[in-house]
DRENVOLUM-977652 format. One line per field, with one value per residue: residue in one letter; x, y, z of N, C-alpha, C, CB in turn; residue number from 1. Coordinates in steps of 0.2 Angstrom, whole numbers. Atoms other than C-alpha are relative to their C-alpha. Glycine has a CB too. Layout:
<atoms>
resn <- (a, ...) $
n.px <- (X, ...) $
n.py <- (Y, ...) $
n.pz <- (Z, ...) $
ca.px <- (X, ...) $
ca.py <- (Y, ...) $
ca.pz <- (Z, ...) $
c.px <- (X, ...) $
c.py <- (Y, ...) $
c.pz <- (Z, ...) $
cb.px <- (X, ...) $
cb.py <- (Y, ...) $
cb.pz <- (Z, ...) $
resi <- (NUM, ...) $
</atoms>
This chain:
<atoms>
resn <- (x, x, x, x, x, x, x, x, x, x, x, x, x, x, x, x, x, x, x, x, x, x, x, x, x, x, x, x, x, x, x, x, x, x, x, x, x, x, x, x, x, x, x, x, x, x, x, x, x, x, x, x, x, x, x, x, x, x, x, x, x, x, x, x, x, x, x, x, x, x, x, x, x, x, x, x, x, x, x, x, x, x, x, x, x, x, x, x, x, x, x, x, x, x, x, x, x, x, x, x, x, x, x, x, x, x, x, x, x, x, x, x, x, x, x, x, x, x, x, x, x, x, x, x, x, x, x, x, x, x, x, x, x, x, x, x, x, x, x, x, x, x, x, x, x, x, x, x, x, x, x, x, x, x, x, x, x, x, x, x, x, x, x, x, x, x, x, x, x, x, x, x, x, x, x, x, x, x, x, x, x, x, x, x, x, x, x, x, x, x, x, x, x, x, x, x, x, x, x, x, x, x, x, x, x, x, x, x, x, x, x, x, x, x, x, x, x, x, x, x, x) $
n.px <- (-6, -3, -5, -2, 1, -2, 3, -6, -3, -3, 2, 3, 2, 6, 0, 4, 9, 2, 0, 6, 2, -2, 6, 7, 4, 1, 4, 7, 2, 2, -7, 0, -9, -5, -5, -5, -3, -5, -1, 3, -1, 5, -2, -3, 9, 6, -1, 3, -3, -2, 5, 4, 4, -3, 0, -3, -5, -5, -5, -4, -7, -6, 0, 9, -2, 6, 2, 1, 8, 4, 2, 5, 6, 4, 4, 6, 5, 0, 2, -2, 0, -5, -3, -4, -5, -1, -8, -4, -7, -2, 2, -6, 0, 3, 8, 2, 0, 6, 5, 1, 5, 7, 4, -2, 1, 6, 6, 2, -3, -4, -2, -5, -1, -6, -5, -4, -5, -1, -3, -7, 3, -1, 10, 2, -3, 5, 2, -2, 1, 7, -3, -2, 5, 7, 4, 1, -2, 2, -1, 7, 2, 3, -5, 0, -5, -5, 3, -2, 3, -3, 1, -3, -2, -3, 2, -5, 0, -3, 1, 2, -2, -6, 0, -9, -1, -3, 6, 4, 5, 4, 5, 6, 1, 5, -2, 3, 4, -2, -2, -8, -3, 5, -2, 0, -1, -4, -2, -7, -5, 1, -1, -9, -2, 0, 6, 6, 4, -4, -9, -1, 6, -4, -6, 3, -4, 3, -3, -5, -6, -3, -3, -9, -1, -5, -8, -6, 1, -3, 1, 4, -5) $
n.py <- (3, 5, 1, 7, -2, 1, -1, 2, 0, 7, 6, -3, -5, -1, -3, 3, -2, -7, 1, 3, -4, -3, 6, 0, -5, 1, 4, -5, -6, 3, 1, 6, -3, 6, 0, 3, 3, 5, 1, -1, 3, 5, 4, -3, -1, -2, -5, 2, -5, 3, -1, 6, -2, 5, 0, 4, -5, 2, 2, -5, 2, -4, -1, -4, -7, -2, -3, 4, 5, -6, -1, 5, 1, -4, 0, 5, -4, -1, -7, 0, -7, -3, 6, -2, 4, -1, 2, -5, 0, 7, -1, -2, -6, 0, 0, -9, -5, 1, -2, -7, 1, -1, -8, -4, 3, 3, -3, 5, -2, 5, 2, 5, -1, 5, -1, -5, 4, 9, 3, -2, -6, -1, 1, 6, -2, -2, -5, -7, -1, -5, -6, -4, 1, -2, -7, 2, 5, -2, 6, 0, -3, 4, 1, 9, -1, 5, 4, -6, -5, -5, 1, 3, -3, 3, 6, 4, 7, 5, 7, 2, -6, -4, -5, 0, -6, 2, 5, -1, -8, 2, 3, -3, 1, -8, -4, 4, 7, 7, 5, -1, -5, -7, -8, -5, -5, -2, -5, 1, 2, 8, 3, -1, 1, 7, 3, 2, 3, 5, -3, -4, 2, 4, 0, -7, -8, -7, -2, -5, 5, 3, 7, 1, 7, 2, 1, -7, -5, -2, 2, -4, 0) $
n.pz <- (2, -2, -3, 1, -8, -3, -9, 0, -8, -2, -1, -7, 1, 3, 7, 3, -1, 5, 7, 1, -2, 5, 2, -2, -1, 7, 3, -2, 6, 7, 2, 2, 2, -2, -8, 2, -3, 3, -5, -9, -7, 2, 6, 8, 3, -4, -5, -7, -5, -7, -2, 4, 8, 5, 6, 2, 4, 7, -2, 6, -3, 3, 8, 2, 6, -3, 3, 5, 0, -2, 9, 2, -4, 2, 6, -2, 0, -9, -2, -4, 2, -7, -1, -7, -1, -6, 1, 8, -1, 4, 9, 4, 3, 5, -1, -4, 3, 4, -2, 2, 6, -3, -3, 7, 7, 3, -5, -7, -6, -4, -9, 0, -10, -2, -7, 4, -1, 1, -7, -2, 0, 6, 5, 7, 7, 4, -3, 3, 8, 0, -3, 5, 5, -5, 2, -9, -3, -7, -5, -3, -6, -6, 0, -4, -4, -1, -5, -6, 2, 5, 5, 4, 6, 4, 1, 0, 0, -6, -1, -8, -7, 1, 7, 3, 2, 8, 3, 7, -2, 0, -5, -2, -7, -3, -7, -4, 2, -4, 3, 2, 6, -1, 3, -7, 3, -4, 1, 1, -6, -4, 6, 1, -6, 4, -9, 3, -6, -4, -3, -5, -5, -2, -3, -4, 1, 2, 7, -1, -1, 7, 1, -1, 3, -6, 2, -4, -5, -5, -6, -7, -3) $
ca.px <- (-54, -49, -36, -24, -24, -14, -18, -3, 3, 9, 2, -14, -19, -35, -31, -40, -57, -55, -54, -71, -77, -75, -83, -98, -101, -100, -108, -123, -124, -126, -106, -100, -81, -68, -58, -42, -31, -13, -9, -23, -22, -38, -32, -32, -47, -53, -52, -54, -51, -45, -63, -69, -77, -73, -76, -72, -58, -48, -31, -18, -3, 14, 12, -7, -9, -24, -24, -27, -41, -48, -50, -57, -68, -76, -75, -87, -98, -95, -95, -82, -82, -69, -53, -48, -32, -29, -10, -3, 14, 16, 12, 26, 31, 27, 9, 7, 11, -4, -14, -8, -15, -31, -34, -25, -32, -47, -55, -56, -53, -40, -37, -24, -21, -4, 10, 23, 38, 45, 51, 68, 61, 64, 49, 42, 44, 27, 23, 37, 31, 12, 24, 30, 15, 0, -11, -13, -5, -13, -7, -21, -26, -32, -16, -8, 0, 18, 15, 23, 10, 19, 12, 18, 29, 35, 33, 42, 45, 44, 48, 43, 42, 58, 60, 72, 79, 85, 73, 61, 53, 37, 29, 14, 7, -2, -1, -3, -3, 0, 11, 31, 32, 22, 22, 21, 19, 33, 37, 55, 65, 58, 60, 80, 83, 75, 60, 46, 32, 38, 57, 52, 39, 52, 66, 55, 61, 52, 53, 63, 77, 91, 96, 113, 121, 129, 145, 150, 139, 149, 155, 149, 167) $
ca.py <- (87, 69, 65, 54, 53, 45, 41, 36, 30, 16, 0, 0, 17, 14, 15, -1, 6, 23, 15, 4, 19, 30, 14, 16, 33, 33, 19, 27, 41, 29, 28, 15, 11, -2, -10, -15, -24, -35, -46, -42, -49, -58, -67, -65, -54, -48, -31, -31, -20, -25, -18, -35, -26, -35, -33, -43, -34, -34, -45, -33, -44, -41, -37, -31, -16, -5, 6, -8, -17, 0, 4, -15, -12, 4, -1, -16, -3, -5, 11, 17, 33, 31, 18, 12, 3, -2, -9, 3, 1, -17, -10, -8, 8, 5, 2, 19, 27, 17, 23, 41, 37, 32, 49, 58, 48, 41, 54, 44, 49, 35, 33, 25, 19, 12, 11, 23, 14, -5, -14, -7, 12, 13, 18, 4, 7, 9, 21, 33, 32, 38, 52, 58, 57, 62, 76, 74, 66, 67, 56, 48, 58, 41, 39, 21, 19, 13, 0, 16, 26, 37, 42, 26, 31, 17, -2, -16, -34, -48, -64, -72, -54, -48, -36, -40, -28, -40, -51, -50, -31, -40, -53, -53, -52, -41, -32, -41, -57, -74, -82, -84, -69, -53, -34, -20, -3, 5, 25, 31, 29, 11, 6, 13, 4, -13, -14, -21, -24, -41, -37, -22, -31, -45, -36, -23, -7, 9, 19, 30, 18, 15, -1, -7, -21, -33, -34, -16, -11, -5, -17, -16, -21) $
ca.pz <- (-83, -79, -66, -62, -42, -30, -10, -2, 17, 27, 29, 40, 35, 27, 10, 2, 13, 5, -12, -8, 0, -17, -26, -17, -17, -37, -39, -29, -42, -56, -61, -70, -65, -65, -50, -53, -41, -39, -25, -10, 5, -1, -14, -33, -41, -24, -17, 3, 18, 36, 41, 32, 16, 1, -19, -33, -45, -60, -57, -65, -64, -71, -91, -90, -102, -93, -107, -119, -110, -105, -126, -127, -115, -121, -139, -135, -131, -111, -100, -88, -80, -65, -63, -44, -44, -28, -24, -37, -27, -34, -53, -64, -70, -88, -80, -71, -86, -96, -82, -85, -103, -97, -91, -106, -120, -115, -103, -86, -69, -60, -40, -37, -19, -13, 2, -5, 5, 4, 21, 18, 18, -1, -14, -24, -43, -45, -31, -38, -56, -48, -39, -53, -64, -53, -56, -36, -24, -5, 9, 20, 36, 46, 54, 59, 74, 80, 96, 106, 100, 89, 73, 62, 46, 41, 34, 42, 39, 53, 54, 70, 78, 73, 58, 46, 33, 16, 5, -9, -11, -13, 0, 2, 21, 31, 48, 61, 54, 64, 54, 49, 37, 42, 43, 57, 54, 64, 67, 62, 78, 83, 62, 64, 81, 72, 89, 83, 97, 100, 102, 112, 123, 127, 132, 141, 134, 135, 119, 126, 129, 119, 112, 119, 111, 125, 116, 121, 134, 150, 161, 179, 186) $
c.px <- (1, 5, 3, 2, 3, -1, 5, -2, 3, -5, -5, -4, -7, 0, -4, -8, -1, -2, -5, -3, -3, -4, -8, -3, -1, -5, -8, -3, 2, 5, 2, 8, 1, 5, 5, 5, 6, 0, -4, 1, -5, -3, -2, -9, -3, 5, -3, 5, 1, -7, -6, -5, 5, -5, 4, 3, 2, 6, 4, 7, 5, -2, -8, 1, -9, -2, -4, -9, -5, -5, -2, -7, -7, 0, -6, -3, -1, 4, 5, 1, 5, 6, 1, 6, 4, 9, 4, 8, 3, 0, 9, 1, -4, -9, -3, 1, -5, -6, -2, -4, -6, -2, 1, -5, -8, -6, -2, 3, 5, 2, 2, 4, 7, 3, 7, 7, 1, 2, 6, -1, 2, -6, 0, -2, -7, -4, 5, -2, -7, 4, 2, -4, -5, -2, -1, 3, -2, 3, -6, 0, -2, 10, 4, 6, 4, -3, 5, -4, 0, -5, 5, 0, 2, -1, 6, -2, 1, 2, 3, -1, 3, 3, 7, 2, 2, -7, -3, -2, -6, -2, -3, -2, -3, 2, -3, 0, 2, 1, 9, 2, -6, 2, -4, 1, 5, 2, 10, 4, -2, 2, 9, 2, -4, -6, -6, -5, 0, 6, -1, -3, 6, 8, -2, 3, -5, 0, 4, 9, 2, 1, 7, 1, 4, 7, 1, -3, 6, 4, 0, 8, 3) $
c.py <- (-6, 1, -6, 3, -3, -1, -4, -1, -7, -5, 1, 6, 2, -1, -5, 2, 6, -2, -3, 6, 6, -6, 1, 6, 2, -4, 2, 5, -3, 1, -5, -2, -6, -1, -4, -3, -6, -2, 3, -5, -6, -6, 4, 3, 2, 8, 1, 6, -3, 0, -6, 4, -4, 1, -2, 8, -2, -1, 4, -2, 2, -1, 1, 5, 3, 4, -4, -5, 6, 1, -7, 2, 7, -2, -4, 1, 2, 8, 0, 6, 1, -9, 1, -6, 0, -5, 1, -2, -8, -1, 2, 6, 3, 0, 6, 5, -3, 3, 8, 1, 0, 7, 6, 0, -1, 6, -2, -2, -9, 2, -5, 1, -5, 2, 3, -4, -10, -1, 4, 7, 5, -1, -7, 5, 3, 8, 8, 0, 5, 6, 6, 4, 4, 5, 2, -5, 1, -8, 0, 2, -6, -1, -6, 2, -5, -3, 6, 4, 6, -1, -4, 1, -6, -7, -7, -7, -4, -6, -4, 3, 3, 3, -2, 6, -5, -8, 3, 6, -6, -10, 1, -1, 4, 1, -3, -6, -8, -6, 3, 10, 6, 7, 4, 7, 6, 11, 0, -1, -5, -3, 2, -6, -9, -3, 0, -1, -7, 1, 4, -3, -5, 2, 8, 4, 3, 3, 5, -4, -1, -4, -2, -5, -2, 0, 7, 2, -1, -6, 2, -4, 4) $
c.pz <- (4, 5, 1, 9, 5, 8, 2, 9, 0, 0, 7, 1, -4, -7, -4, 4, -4, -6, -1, 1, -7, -8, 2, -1, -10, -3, 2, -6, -7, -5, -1, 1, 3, 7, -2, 9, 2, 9, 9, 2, 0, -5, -7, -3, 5, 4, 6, 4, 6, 3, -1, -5, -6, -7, -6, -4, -4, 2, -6, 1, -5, -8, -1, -3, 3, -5, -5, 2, 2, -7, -2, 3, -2, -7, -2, 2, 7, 2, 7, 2, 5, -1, 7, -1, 7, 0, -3, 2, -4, -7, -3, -3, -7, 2, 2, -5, -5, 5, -1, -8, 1, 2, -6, -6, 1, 5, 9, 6, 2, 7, -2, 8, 1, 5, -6, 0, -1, 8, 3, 0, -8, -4, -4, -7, -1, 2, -3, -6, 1, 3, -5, -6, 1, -2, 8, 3, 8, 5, 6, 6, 5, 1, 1, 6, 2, 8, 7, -1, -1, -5, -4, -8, -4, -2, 4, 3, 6, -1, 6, 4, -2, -6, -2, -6, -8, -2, -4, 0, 1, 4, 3, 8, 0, 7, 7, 0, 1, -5, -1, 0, 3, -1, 8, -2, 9, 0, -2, 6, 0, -10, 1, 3, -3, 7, -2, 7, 4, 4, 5, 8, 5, 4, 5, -1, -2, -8, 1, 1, -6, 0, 2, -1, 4, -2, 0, 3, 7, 5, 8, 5, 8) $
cb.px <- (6, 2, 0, 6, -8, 2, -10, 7, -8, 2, 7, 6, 6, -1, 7, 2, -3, 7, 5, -1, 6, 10, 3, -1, 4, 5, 1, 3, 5, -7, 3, -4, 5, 6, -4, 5, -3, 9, 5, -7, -1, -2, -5, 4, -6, -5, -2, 2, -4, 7, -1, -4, 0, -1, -1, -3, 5, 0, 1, -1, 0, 10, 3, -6, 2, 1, 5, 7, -1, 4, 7, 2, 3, 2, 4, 0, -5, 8, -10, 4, -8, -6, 7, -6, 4, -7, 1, -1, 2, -5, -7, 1, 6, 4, -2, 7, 7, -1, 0, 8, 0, 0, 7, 6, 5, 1, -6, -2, -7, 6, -6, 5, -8, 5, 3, -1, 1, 8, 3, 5, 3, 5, -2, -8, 4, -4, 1, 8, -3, -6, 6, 3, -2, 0, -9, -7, 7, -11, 7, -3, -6, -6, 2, 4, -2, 8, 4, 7, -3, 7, -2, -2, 5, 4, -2, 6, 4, -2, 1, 4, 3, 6, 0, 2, 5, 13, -6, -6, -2, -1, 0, -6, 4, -10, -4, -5, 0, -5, -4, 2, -1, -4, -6, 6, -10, 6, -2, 3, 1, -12, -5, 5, -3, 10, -2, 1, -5, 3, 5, -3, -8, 1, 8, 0, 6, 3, -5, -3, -3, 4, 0, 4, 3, -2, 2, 3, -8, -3, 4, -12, 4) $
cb.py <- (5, -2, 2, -3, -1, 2, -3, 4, 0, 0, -6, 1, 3, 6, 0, -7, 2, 6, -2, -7, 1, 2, -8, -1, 8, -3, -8, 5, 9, 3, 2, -2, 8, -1, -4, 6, 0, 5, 0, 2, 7, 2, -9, -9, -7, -7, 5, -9, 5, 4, 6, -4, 10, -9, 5, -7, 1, 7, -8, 9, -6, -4, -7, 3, -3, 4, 3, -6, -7, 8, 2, -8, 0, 6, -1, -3, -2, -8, 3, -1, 5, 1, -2, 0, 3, -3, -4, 11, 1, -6, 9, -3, 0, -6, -4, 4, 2, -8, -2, 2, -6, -5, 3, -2, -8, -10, 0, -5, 3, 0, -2, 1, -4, -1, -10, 8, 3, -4, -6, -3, 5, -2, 8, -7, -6, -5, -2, 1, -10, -3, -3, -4, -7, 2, 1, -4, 0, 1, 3, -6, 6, -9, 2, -10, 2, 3, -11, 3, 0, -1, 5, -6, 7, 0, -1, 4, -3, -1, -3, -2, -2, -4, 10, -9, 4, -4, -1, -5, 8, 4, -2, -2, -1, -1, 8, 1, 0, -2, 0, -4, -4, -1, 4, -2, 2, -6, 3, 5, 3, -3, 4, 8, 6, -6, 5, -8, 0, -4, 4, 7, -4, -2, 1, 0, 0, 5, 2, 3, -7, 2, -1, 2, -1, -6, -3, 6, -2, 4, -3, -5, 2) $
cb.pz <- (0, -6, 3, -6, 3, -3, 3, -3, 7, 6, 0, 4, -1, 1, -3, -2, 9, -1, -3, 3, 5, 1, 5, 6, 7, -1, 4, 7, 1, -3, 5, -7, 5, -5, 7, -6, 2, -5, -1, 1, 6, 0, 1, -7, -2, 7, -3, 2, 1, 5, -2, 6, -3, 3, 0, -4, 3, -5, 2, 1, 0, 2, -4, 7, -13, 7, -1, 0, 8, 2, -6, 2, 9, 1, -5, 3, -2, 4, 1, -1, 1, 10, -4, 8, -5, 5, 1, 0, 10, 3, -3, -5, 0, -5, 4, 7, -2, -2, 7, -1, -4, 7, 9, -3, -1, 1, -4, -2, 6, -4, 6, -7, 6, -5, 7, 2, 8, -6, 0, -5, 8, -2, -8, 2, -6, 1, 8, 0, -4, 5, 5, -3, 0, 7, -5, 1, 0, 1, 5, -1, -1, -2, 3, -6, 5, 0, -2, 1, 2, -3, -2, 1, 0, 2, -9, 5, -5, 5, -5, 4, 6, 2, 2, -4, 6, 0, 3, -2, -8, -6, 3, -5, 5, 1, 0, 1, -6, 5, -7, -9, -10, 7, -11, 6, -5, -2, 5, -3, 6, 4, -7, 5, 8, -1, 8, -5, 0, -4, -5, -3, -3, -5, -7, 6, -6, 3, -5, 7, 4, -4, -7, 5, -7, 3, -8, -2, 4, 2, 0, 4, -4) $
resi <- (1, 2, 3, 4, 5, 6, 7, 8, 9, 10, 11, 12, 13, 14, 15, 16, 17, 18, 19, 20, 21, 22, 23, 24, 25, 26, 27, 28, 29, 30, 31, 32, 33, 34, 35, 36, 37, 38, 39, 40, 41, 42, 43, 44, 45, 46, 47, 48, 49, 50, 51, 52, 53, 54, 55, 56, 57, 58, 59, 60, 61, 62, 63, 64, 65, 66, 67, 68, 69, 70, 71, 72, 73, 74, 75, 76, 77, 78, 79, 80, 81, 82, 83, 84, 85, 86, 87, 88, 89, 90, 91, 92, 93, 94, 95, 96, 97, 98, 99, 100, 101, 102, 103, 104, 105, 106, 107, 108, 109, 110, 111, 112, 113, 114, 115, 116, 117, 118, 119, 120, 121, 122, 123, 124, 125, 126, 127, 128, 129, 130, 131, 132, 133, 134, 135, 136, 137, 138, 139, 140, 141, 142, 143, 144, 145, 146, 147, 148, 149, 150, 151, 152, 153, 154, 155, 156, 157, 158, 159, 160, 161, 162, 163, 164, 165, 166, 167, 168, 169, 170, 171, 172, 173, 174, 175, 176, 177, 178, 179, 180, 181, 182, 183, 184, 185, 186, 187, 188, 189, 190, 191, 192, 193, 194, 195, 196, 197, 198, 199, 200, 201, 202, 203, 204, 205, 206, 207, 208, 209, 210, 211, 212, 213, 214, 215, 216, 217, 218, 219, 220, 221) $
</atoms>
């Protein structure tokens, strides 16, 4: 039986190597399967991993119909035996449920790899559509770590350094990434407390340490 499969985490956590990874070992045993992908990190059409791997992809932007090009693509005699849809969280709901089609309808497994949370620690639409949907859902065992080396749970937006919390759901960036706008994958307590490894480094604070805002710490009178 077909499935529809889900691989989830934080930002950082492997997830587009797993899904080249699952690519390859397929392809190896003479598998013939589509790569779908929206906004990588590597521009438009390419699936890529932080490890530097890179494969081109299918751009599945807002109003693609997976089910539709899946049924062109086999009635034109072309052969699919697996989808991987990599940044599922950025799909539209109505899309997660053509991919559920794909699997129903037409017989053919689906992976589907995405960050389950947004900046603001609220799911994206797409990732609760696959939540709902799934025949499978596994979270990925590589862990990422927060800059206090906690296991990191959470996604969070910087700019300059400093996490902010309101903005678009979707801007694209990456972890780590020397520029304005970027992303840091933080545990829950440093994601509440808004301490990103800049902020925290700067104001030398343990992680043990709590934040105290100078407008009511104690005076030393």
């Amino acid at each position: 039986m077909a499935e529809l499969a889900f691989f989830s985490g934080t930002m950082d956590c492997g997830k587009s190597t797993l899904a080249l990874q699952i690519q390859h070992n397929r392809s190896a045993r003479g598998l013939a399967g589509m790569i779908f992908t929206r906004d990588d990190r590597a521009g438009e059409g390419r699936l890529s991993s932080r490890l530097g791997l890179i494969t081109e992809a299918i751009e599945a932007g807002a109003g693609f119909d997976f089910h539709a090009h899946l049924v062109r693509h086999l009635t034109a005699g072309g052969r699919a035996d697996y989808v991987i849809a990599d940044e599922a969280q950025f799909l539209a709901p109505e899309q997660v449920d053509q991919l559920a089609r794909v699997v129903d309808d037409l017989g053919v497994d689906v992976y589907a790899f995405g960050i389950t949370t947004d900046f603001r620690t609220r799911l994206f639409p797409g990732s609760q559509r696959l939540i709902e949907l799934a025949d499978r859902v596994e979270v990925l065992q590589v862990e990422a770590l927060c800059w206090c080396g906690a296991r990191a749970t959470h996604n969070a937006r910087t700019v300059g350094g400093r996490m902010v919390v309101e903005g678009a759901q979707v801007v694209v960036g990456d972890v780590g990434a020397h520029q304005e706008v970027g992303y840091e994958v933080l545990c829950r307590r440093h994601h509440r407390r808004r301490l990103t490894a800049a902020t925290a480094g700067a104001a030398a604070l343990s992680p043990d340490v709590l934040p105290v805002d100078a407008a009511t710490a104690p005076r030393a009178d």
